[in-house]
N, C-alpha and C positions, 0 to 999 in steps of 0.2 A: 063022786066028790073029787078024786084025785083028778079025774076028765076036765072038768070044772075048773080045776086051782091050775094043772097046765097051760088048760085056754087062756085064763088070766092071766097069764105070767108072759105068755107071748105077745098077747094084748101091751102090755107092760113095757115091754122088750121096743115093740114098733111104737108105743109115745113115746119112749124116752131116747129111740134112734130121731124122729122127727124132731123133738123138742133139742136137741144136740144139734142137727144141722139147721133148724132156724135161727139157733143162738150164735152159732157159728156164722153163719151170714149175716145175720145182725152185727157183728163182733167186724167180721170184713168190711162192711161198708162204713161203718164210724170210722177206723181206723183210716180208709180211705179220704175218707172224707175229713175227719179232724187234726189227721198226721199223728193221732197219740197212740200208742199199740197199748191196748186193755190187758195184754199178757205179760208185761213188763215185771218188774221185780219190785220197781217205786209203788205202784197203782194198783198190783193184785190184778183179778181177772175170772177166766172161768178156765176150772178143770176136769176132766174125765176122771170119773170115780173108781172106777174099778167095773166089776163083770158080774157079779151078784146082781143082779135086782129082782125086784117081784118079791111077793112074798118069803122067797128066801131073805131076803134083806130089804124088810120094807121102810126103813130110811133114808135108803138110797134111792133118790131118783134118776142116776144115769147122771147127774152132774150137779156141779156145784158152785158157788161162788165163792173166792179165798181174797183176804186182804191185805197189804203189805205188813199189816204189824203183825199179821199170822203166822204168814207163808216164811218173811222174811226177816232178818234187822232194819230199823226202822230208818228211814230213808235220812235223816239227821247223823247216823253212824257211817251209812255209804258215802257221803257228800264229804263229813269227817275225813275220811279216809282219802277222796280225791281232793281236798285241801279246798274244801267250801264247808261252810257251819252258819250256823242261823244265828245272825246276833240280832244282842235286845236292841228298843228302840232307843232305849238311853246308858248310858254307860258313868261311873261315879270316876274322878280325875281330880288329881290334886298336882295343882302347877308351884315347880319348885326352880329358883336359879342355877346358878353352876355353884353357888358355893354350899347349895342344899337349904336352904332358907323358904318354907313353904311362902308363897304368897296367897291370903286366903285361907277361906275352909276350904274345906272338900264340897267340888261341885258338880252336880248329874246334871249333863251336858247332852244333846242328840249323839247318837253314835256317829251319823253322815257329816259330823262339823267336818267344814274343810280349812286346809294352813289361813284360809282371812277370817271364819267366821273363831279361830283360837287366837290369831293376832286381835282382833277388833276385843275379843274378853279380856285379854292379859292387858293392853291399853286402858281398859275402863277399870280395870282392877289397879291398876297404876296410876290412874286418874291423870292421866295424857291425857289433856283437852287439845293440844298444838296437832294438827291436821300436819301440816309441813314438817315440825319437825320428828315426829312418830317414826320409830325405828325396827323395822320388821324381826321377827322372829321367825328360828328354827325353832322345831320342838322333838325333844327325843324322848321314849319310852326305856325303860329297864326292862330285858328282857335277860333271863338266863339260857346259856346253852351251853349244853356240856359241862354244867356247874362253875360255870365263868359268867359272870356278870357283863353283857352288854349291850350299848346303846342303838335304837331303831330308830331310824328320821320319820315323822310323819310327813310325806312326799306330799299327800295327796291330800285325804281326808283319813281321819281314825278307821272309819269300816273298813278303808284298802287296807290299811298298815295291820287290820285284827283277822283281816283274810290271809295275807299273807305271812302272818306270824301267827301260827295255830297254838305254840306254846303261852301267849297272853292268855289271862284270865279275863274273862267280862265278868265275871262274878266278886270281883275282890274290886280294890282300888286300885283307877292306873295312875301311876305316878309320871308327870310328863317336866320336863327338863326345857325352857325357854331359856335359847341363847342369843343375843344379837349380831344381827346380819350388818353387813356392812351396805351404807345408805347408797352408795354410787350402784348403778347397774350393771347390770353385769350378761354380754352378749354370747350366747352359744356359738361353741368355733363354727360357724360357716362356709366362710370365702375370706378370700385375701384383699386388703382393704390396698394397698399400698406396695410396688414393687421400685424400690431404689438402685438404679444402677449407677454404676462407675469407677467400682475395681475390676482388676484386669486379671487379678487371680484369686484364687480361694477366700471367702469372708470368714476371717478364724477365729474372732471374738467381736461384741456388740453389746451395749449395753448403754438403758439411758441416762441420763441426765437425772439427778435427786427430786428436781422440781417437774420432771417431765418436758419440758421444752425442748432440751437436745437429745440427738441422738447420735452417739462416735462409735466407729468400727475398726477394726485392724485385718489386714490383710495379708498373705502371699505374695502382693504385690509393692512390702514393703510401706504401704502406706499407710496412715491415720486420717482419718475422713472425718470431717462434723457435719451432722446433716439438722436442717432444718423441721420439728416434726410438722409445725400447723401448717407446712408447705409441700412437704414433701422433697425438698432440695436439698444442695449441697451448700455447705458455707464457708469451706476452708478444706485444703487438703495438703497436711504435713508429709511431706518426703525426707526427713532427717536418719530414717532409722536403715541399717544395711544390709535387713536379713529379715526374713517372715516378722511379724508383728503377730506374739501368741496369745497376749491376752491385754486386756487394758481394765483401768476404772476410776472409777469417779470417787471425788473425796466427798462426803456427807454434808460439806454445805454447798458444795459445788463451785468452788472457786478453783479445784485443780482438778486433773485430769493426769493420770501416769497411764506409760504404754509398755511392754517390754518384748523384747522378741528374742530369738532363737540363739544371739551373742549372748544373750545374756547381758544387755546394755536397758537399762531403766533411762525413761526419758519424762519431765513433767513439763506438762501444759497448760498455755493458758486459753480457756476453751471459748473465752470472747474474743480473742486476735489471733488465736491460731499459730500460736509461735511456742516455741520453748523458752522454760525459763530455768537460767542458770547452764550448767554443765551435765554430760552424758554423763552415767554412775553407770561403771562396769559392776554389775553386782553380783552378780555371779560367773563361775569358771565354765558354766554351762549355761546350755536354754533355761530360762523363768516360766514357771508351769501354771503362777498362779499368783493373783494381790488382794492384797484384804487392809483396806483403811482400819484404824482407828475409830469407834462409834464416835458421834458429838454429844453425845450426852455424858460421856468420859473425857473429851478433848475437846474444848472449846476451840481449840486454832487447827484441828483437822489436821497434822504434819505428819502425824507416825503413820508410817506403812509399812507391811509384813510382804515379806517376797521369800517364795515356794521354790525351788527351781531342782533339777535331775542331778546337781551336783552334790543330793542326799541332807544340803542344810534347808535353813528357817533362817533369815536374817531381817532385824526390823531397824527401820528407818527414821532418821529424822529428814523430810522431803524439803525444808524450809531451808536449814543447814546443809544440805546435801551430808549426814553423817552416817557413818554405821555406827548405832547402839549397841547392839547386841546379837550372837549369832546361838540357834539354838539348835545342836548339833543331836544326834542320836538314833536316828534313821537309816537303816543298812542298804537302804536301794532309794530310787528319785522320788521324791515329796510331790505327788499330784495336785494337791491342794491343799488351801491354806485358809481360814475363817478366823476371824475375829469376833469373842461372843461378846452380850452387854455385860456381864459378869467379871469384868478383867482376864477370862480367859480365852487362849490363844486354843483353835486346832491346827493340826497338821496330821493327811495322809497320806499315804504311801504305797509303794509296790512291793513295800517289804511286807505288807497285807496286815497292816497298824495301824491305828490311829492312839496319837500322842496328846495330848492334854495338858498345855504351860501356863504357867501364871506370866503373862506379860510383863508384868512390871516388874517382876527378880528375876524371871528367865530362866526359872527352874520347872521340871518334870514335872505336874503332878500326880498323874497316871497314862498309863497306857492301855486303849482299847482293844483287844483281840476278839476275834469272830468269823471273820473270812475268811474261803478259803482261796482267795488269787488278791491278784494288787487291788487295791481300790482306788478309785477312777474320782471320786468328786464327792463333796461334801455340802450339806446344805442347814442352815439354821433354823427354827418356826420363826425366829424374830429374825431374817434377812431384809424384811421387808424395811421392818422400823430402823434398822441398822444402819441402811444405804440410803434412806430418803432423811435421815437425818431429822430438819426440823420440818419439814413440806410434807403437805398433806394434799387431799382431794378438793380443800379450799381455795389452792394456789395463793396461800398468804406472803404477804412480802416484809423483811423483819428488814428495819432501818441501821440495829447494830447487831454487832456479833452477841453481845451478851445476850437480846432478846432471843436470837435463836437459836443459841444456847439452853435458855431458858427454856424456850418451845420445845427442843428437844430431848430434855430433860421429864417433859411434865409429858410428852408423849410414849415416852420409854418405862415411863411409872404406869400411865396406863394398860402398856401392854403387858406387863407384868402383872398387873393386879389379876386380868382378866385372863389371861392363859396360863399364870404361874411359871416354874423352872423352863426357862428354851429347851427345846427337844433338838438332838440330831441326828440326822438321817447320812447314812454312808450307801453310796451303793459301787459294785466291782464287780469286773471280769467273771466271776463266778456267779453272774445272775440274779443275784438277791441283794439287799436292800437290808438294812439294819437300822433299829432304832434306838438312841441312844438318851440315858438320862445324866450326860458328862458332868455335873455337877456334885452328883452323890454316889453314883456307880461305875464300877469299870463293866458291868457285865450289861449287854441289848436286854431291851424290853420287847423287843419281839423281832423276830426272822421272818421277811417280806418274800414271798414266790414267787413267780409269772411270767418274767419275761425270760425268753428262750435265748437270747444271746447278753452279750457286756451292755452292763448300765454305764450312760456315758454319762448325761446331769441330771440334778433331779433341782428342782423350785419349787418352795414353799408357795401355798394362796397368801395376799397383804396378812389377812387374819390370821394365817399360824395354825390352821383348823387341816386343812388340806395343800397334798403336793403332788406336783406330776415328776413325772422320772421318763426318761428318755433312753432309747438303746438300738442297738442295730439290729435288733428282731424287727425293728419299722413298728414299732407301738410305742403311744408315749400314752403311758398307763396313770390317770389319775383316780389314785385309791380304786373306785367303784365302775369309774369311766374308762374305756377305752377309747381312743383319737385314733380310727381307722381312719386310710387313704393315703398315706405317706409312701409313696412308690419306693422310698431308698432310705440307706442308714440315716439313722437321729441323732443329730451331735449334741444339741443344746437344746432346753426349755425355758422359757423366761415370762413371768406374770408382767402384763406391761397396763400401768395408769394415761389412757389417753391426756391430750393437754385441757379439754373439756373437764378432766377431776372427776367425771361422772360414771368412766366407763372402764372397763376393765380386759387387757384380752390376751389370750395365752400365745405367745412366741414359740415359733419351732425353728431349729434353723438343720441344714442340713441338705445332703441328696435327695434328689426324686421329683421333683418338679420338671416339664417337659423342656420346659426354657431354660434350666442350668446342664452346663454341661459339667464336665469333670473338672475343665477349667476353672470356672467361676461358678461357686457354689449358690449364692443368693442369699436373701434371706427376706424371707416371710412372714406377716402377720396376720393374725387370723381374730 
């Protein structure tokens, strides 16, 4: 018997060595042939049992087959883990505005909707019948991280935005946030549309026209240029001034134009004849760093200008009267920049590494901002946009009197208020970072901005107040999410610029690094 039961067992031994190596070959050629490997971790497979067999261990037969939900965690936790999950085919979503007002029940929707197949719902949920005038939507998810409540764009479609945000629930309700986009389009920085030559040294400020039609620059080479946009030409060019030309700008209904340069001599123009009007205003003991009109939806006759300069004051103007108003002193080192909010209040910063906060119209302190640690270089408003264009829009409407576009710019400054609420501003300096500020109710940031490796020189708000780029001599001009790689040399300025077409939209950079500027003459560029 025992003769018997060893026969058997060796018996045993050789089918179960054959049946391993057929399976095994079997096993090589699918894989060959399929590309799928049967021994993987997702799929399970076949494995060597151990060394028993034969009647010692007659359940073993030399091998066996295991499955992933056996062998392993189930292939839905591994994918988890490398940031893929299985979502359902529909997902429940409740569309709400910015002021939190649901529109609608709650509606289960395809998970793969993409940004049209959400625009085309929220329109019919809004009962938009007007094809033309239908106004696109952003839409944002609440998302927590880190026990901070924050917003996620849907880029793409809901599956991209729930793949890549693994903290979403598909099991709960998502609540999505539709904002309106602005109608005109809007073209990704590519190429340079347009190269204006005809200063002979450094282009040291630029800036357009309210309505978009012109475009004026100040130069190194003492000059003030008006340039023609839908031509691309020149139309005048002022030689009055006797020293660099640091910054200039335009009054919000666009009937003047001021320059000021390194004397420290303000000069106003008139930007359809190209000539000055009145007398040179010595306005400061030193160079002017910086001008900021008066909004028109506060000033109907656009007179009052605020001038910044290194001799540590704030002096605001009447440009009609050629008078000084008021000087508003308190600044330990030179005032880099100066903004005018819609609010009646006045900023002004500095290298005394402040930002000061006056009431315009008594010309008293409000508060003052601290946060930085070096001088800060340039200030920017969410409402810059509405501020400088005054009553003109993407319409190119034309008002017959001043009170109409007064009016217009009144009812446009209401709107931007309704829909962004308190102006935000943004500071950025020498020490890298970028500050954002709620100057109407706090003296303390709402948050400390990181990234760029050297001094932020400007930063621009988008028309809408949503998004800004910042500029610096790291040679990145970093918008929020975006970086604008390719700039060979330091970034002096950023500017959002409205073609005269009202349609289109496109980000100014000006600055070093282009192969055609030399050290001489700097250029400037739009993209």
């Amino acid at each position: 018997t025992n003769l018997q039961s060893n026969k058997f067992d060796r018996i045993l031994e050789t089918m179960a060595e054959s049946v391993a190596e057929t399976v095994a070959s079997t096993v090589a050629s699918t894989v060959a042939e399929t590309g799928k490997d049967y021994g993987d971790k997702k799929t399970g497979g076949i494995a060597w049992a151990g060394s028993l067999v034969g009647s010692k261990n007659p359940n073993n037969l030399g091998y066996r087959y295991s499955t992933a939900s056996k062998r392993y965690r189930t292939s839905g936790q591994d994918d988890l883990e490398n940031g893929i999950r299985d979502l359902p085919k529909n997902i429940q979503i409740q569309f709400r505005n910015r002021k939190g007002e649901d529109l609608a029940e709650t509606l289960d929707i395809p998970t793969n909707s993409t940004i049209d197949d959400l625009n085309a719902l929220v329109h019919s949920l809004l009962e938009d019948t007007d094809d033309s005038g239908k106004v696109p939507y952003s839409f944002y998810a609440k998302v927590l991280k880190n026990g901070v409540e924050d917003d996620v764009e849907v880029v793409m479609s809901l599956a991209e935005m729930l793949q890549n945000e693994l903290t979403i629930s598909t099991e709960t309700v998502l609540n999505l946030v539709y904002q309106p986009l602005a109608v005109f389009r809007v073209r990704p920085v590519t190429r340079c549309t347009d190269t204006l030559p005809g200063h002979t040294e450094a282009v040291l400020h630029v800036q357009y026209s309210p309505d978009g039609r012109m475009l004026a620059s100040g130069g190194g080479d003492t000059t003030v240029r008006f340039w023609d946009v839908y031509t691309a030409t020149p139309k005048h060019t002022c030689k009055e001034h006797k020293n660099h030309v640091l910054c200039t700008s335009w009054s919000p209904d666009g009937v003047r134009f001021v320059s000021a340069d390194k004397n420290g001599v303000l000069i106003v123009w008139d930007p359809t004849k190209g000539t000055s009007t009145g007398k040179h205003i010595k306005a400061h003991r030193q160079y002017i760093t910086s001008l900021a009109w008066e909004p028109m939806h506060r000033n109907a006759s656009c007179d009052r200008l605020a001038t910044a300069s290194k001799d540590t004051t704030c002096k605001i103007w009447n440009v009609r009267t050629q008078s000084l108003l008021r000087t508003l002193s308190g600044h330990t080192d030179s005032v880099e920049a100066v903004k005018w909010g819609g609010e009646e209040l006045l900023y002004t910063a500095s290298r005394d590494r402040t930002i000061k906060v006056w009431n315009a119209d008594r010309g008293i302190l409000v508060r003052t901002l601290v946060g930085h640690g070096h001088r800060i270089n340039t200030l920017a408003l969410s409402s810059d946009y509405v501020l400088r264009t005054g009553p003109f829009d993407h319409k190119c409407l034309k008002f017959s009197t001043k009170e109409e576009a007064h009016a217009a710019a009144v009812k446009k400054y209401e709107e931007f208020s309704e829909k962004q609420g308190q102006e935000r501003l943004v500071s950025g300096s020498d020490d890298f970072t970028l500050f954002i500020w709620n100057p109407k109710e706090s003296k303390h940031p709402i948050k400390r901005l990181t990234g760029h490796q050297q001094a932020v020189n400007h930063i621009a708000f988008s028309p809408d107040g949503r998004y800004f780029a910042s500029a610096s001599f790291d040679k990145k001009n970093q918008n929020l999410e975006w970086i604008f790689r390719g700039f060979f040399g330091d970034s002096y300025r950023a500017r959002w610029v409205r073609l005269p077409s009202g349609m289109e939209w496109r980000l100014k950079i000006f600055g070093h690094g282009q192969q055609r500027f030399n050290s001489q003459a700097l250029g400037n560029t739009i993209w």
